[in-house]
N, C-alpha and C positions, 0 to 999 in steps of 0.2 A: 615706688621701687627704683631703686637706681641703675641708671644707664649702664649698660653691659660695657666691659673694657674694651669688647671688641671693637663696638661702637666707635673709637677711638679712629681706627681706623673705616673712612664712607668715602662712600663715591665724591663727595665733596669736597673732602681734602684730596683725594688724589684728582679732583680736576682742576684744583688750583697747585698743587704740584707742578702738573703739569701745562698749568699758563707759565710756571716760572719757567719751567723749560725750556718750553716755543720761547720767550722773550730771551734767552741766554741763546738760542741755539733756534734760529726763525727755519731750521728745515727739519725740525721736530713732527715725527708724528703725534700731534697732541690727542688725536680722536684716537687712534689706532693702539694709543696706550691706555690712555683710560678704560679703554673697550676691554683688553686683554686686563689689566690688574684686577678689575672687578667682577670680574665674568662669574669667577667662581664664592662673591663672599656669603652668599644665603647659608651655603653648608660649612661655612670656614669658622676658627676660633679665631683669637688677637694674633699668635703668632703665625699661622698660617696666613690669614690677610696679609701681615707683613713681607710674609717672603713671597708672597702672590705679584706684591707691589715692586719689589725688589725684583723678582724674576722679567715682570716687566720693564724695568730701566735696564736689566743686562740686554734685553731685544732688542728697543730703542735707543736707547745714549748710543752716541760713534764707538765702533770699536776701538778706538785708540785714548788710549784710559788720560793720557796726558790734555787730551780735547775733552775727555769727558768726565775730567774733575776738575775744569775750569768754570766749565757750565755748572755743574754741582757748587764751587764755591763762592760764583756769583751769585747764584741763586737764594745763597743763607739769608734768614732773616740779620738786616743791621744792627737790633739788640742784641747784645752778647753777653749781656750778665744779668739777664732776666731770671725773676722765681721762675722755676722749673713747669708752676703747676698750670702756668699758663695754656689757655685753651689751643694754641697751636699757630702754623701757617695765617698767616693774614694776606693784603694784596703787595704787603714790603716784602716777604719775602716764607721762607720756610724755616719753621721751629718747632718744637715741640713732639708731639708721637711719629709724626713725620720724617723725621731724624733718623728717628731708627733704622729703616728703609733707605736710607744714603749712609749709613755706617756699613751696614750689609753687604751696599755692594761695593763700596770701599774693599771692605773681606772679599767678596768675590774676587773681583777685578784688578784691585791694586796690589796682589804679595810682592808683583816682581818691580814696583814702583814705593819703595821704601819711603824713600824722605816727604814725597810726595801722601804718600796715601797715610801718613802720621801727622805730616802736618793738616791734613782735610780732619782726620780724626782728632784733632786739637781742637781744630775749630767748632764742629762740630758738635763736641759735647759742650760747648758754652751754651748750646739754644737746647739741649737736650741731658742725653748719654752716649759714649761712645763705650760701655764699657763690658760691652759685649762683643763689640768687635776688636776691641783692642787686642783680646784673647788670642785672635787668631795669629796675630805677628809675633804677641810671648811666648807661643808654642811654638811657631817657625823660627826667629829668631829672639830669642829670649834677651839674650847679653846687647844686643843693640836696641831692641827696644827700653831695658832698665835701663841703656847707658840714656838714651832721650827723657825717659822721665826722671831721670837727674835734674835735668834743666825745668822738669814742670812742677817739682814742688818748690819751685821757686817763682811759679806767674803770680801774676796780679790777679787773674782771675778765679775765685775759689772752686768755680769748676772744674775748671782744668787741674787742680791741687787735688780735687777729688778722687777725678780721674787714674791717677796715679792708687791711691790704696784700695779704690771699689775695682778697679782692673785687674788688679794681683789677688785679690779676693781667692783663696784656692779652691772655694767649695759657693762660689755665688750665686743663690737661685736664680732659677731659666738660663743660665750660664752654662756653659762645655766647663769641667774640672780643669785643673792646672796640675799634673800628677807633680812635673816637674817642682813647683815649688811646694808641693805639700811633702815633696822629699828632700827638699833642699829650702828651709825657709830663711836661712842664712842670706840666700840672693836678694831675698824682697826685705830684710828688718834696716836696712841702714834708711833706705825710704822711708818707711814708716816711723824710726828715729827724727829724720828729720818734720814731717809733719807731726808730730805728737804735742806740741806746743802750737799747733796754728789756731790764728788769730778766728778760725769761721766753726763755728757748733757742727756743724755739715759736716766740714772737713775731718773734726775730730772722729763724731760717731762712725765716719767710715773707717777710719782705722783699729776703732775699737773692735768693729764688726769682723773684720779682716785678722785681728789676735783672735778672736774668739775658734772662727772657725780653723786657726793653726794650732789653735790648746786641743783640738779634738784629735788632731793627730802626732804633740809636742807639748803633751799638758807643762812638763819640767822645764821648757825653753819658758813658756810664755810665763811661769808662775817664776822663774829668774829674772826677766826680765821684768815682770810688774813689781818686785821690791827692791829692783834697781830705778824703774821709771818712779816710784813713790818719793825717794829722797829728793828733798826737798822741794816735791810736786805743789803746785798750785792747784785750787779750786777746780779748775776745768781739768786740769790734768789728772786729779783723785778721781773726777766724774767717769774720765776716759776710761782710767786702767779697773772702775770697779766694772765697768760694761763689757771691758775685754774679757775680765777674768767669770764672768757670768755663769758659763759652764761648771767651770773649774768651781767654784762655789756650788753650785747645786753640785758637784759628786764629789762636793768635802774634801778634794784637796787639800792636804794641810800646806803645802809649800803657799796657795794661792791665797789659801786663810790668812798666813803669817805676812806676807805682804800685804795684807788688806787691817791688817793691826789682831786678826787673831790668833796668838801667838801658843808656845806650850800650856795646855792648862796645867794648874795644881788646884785637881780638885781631887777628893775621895769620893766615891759611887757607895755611900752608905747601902742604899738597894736600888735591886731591881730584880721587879718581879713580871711573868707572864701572869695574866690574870683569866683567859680564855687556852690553858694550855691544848682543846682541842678547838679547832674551828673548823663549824660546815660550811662547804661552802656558798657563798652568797649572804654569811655572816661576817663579825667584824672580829680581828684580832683585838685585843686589847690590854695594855702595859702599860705598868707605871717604873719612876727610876725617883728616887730619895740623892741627892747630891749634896757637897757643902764645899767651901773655898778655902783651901787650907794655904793659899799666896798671903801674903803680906799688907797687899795691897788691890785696889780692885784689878777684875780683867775683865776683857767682853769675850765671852762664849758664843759661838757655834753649835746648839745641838742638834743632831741630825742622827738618823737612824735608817738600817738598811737591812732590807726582806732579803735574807738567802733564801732563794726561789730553789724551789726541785725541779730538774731538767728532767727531759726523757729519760735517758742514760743514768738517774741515779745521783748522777754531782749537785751541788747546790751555785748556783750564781748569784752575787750581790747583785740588789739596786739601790741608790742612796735615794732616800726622801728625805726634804725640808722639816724643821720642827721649828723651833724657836731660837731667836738672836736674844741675849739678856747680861746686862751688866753685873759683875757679880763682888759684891764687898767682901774685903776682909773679913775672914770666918762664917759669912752668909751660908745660909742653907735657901736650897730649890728641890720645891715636889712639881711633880707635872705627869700625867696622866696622857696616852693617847689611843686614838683605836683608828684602825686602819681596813678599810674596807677590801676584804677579798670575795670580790664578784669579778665576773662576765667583761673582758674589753677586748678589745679587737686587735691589740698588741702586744698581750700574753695568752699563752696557753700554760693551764696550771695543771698540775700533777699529784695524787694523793701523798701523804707520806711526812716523813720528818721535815720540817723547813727551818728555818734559824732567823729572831729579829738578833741587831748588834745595833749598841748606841757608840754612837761617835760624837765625841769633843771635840774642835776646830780639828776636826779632818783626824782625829785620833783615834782606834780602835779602844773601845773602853772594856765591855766583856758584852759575850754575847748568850743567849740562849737556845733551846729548843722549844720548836711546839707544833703538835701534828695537824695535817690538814687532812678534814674526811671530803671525799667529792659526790658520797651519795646517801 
């Protein structure tokens, strides 16, 4: 079975933490910390340990934040462009899950120390992440901290390039939201322009990650921008903007389709038939659709289909489901057959009554039907 994440965090690495300490700062209580971080981890998760350890350096490090992110960045381990997954802290210095717990109290202790606690959090994410504290300065000062990561998607370091699009992140798990740029994403895309071509696989997927989660709330920004980023994109670049447009693809977008090469269809929907017009429930819907290509020339399709669900109240709400990607020649015809399980999940509640399947071509309403659902 493998090792609990919390694990990450033990009395081990906070005792060698805190040897780095004592040797940065010899009037360190090194026993009296240790004592206090770990007192409480038997009942703790990963991120309570963390802020356990962090609550701990706010008690001991000197009160004067200038003294005591000297000590902190003495104390870094001297690799700075290590893989990530490395096991942590050694006797050179402090890296790894460790980090975390000196980004934190960076966030505590340094707001009123700007240049200072941005640049410990520079550093800092090269042995690690800093990209959960960084949050705390783009809420308080937003405009000065984009204006510094101006300068970081330009390091040498691909962490620190990271840093920049996983920070702005507006929806980042275990992360505090960014309302601010999830209402204003205009602030954070000239960044992410600039990194879209970088040179590190790392770097890229974080900015893909980072449109993704801006299409859920700017699906039409990010589906413009991904068939302006397409023109005359490179390999890694096609790779990028299909990972951003991710979402947008599973709910059929047709702007994000058309950027992605699937463009208007010209097909005829010879049929389409419900072939279960009732269904009980904890049986399956099941339909077919007869199609044929009446373009000139091939095109690649998008078909996808979408359950208007019955809500409490009566109205129906779409969901878009996957079906098949399929190239289609000049005059070709496609049959295709699906059934669709309505049972029991933990993320809908369903309701008896009329419900509606609709097939959709690259993000295009095509026709849709009825067909009743009994629940008993």
């Amino acid at each position: 079975m493998p090792e609990p994440f919390k694990n990450f965090f033990n009395p081990n690495m906070v005792a060698q933490m805190a040897d780095h300490f004592k040797k940065q700062w010899p009037d360190f209580d090194r026993d009296g910390f240790v004592r206090e971080a770990v007192s409480g981890f038997e009942g703790q998760e990963l991120k309570e340990r963390a802020h356990a350890i962090t609550h701990a350096m706010i008690r001991y490090l000197p009160d004067d934040f200038i003294h005591a992110g000297k000590i902190l960045r003495a104390s870094l381990h001297p690799d700075d462009g290590a893989d990530l997954s490395t096991d942590g802290s050694d006797a050179d210095g402090v890296r790894g899950w460790g980090i975390m717990c000196l980004t934190e109290y960076v966030a505590a202790r340094g707001q009123d120390h700007f240049d200072l606690s941005l640049d410990l959090l520079k550093e800092m994410t090269k042995r690690f992440s800093s990209e959960f504290s960084i949050r705390h300065f783009l809420i308080r000062e937003p405009v000065r901290t984009l204006a510094v990561m101006e300068d970081w998607v330009k390091d040498d370091n691909h962490h620190v390039r990271r840093l920049v699009s996983e920070g702005t992140r507006p929806k980042l798990p275990w992360a505090m939201n960014l309302p601010l740029f999830r209402e204003k994403p205009e602030m954070v895309l000239p960044l992410l322009e600039s990194l879209k071509d970088d040179e590190s696989e790392y770097v890229r997927r974080s900015v893909a990650n980072n449109l993704n989660e801006m299409a859920k709330d700017h699906p039409d920004l990010v589906a413009e921008l991904a068939a302006r980023w397409m023109k005359g994109a490179s390999k890694n670049r096609v790779r990028l903007v299909k990972h951003a447009c991710r979402t947008l693809v599973k709910q059929g977008h047709a702007g994000a389709l058309a950027a992605l090469g699937f463009g208007q269809p010209e097909i005829d929907l010879r049929s389409f038939r419900i072939l279960t017009p009732v269904v009980q429930f904890g049986e399956e819907l099941r339909f077919d659709i007869d199609l044929a290509s009446t373009g000139q020339a091939s095109q690649n399709l998008v078909i996808d289909y979408a359950i208007h669900h019955r809500k409490a109240n009566g109205s129906l709400a779409p969901k878009v489901f996957k079906w098949k990607n399929l190239s289609l020649e000049a005059g070709a015809g496609e049959r295709a057959e699906r059934k669709h399980a309505i049972k029991p999940i933990t993320t809908r509640k369903y309701y008896p009554g009329e419900h509606a399947v609709e097939i959709l071509v690259n993000g295009e309403a095509i026709k849709r039907l009825p067909f009743t659902l009994v629940m008993a």
